[in-house]
C-alpha positions as CSV (number, residue, x, y, z in Angstrom):
1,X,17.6,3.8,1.9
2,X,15.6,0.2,2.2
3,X,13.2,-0.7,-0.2
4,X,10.1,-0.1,2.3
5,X,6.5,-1.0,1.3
6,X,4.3,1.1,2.8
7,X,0.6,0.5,4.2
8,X,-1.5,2.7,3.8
9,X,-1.8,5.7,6.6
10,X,-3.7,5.3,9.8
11,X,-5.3,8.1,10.3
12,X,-6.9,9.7,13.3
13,X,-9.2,13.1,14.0
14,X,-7.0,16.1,12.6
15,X,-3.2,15.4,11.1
16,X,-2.3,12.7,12.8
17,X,-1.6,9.8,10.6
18,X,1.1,7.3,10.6
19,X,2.8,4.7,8.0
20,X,3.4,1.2,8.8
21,X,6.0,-0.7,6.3
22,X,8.2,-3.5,6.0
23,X,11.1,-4.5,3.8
24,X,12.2,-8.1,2.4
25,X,15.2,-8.4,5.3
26,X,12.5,-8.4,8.2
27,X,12.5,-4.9,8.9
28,X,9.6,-2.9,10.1
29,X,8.7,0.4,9.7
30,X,6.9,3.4,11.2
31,X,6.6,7.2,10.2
32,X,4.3,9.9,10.4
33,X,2.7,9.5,6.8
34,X,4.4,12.4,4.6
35,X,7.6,12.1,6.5
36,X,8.6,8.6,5.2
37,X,12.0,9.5,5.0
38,X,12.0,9.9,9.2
39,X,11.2,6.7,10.2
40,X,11.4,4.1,13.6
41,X,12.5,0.8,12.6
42,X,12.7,-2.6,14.3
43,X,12.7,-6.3,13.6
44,X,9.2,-7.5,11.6
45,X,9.1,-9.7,14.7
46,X,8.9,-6.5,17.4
47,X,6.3,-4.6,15.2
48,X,4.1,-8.2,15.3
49,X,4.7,-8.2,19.4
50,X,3.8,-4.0,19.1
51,X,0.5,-4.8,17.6
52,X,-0.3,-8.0,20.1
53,X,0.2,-5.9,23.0
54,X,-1.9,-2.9,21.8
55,X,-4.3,-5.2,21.0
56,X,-3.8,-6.6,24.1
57,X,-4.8,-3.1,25.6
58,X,-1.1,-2.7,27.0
59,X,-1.4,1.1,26.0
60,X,-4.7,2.0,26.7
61,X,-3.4,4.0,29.3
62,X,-1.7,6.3,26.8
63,X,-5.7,6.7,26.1
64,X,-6.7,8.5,29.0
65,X,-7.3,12.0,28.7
């Protein structure tokens, strides 16, 4: 298993929290905080362009109830 620093958990209404983390060979991370050992991973680069687009309100969609 990678060396992964994890952030600490974003954390929504209820159980819903999540784990962002990278490692030192530009790997990014992301879990559901608890379950670190089940984990997405990508480049460090695609987590950046994940956050610019969220940001960017690319998924605000997801939002809509």
């Amino acid at each position: 298993m990678a060396d992964i620093a994890w952030e600490d958990a974003f954390c929504g209404e209820g159980a819903s929290c999540y784990r962002i983390g990278v490692d030192d060979n530009g790997n990014s991370y992301i879990a559901i905080a608890g379950r670190e050992d089940t984990y997405l991973t990508d480049t460090a680069d695609a987590l950046r362009q994940l956050i610019r687009d969220i940001k960017a309100g690319k998924a605000d969609h997801l939002l809509a109830e």
